[in-house]
N, C-alpha and C positions, 0 to 999 in steps of 0.2 A: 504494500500500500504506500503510496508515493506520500510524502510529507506536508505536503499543498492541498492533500483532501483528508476531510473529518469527518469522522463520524459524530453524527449531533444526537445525544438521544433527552428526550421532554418524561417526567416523569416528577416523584417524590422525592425527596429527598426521604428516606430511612424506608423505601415500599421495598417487599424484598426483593420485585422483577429488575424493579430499575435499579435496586444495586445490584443484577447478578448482571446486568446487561454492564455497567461500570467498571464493574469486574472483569469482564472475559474480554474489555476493549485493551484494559488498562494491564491486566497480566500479557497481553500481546505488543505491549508500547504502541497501541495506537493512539492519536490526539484525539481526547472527547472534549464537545464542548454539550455541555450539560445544562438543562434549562429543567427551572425548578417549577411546574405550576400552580405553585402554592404563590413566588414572589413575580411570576411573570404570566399572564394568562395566554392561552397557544391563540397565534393570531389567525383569521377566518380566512386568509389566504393557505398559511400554512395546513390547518387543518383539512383543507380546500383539496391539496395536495395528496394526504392520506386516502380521503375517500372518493377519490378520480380511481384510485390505483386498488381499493381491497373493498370501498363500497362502506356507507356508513356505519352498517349492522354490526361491522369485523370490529372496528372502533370501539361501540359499546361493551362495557363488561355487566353482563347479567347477573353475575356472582357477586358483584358489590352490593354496601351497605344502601349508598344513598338511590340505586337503581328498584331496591325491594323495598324501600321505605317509600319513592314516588309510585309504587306499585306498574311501575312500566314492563312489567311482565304482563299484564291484564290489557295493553295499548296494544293496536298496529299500527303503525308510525312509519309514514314515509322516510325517502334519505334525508329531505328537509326538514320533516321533523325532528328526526334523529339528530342532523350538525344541531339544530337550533337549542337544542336541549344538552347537548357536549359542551359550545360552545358558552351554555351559562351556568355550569357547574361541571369541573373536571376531574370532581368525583366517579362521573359517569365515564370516565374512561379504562380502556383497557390498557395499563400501563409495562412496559415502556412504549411511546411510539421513537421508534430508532430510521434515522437517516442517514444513508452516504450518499455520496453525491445524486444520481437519479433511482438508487435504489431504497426503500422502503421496507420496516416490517413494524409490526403491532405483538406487544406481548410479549413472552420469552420465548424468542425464537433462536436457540443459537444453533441450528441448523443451516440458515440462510445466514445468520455473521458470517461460521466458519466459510462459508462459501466466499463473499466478499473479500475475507483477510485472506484466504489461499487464489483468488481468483488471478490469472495471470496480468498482471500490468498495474495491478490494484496495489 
């Protein structure tokens, strides 16, 4: 992975996905740059970005507190209803969402990092 690209990943500070995503950049010496959204909220282009590529639904985490407390299991909710409702509590998401340059993933996925950090040119 050349030096000039980063992986960004948006998450918790202390959730355990987005430290385990921190983790497997950081034991490989890749440069993260790490957005908290608790102190920065994910902006609607950027989120824009996510759900072009894996579709609103993938974003959402069902298994969170604040998604059974809005009882949005009982909803069917378009993709626009879905950003709309991400983008104003980011409780509701599935964290980490992780970025390298055009590639994307949601979640802990270190199946698709490892790809990236061995991928040829990367």
């Amino acid at each position: 992975m050349s030096a000039d690209r980063l992986v960004q990943v948006f998450g918790l500070e202390g959730d355990p996905a987005t430290r385990a995503a921190q983790r497997f950049f950081k034991e490989r010496r890749i440069a993260i740059s790490f957005v908290d959204l608790r102190k920065r909220r994910l902006a609607p282009a950027e989120l824009r970005r996510f759900t072009e590529r894996l579709g609103a639904a993938a974003l959402l985490d069902p298994t969170s507190k604040a998604y059974r407390d809005a009882g949005l299991g009982y909803l069917l909710m378009d993709d626009a209803e879905i950003v709309e409702r991400l983008l104003a509590d980011h409780r509701l998401l599935r964290l980490p969402l992780v970025r390298f340059d055009r590639e994307i993933s949601v979640g802990r996925d270190e199946a698709t990092w490892k790809g990236w950090v061995t991928r040829p040119g990367a």
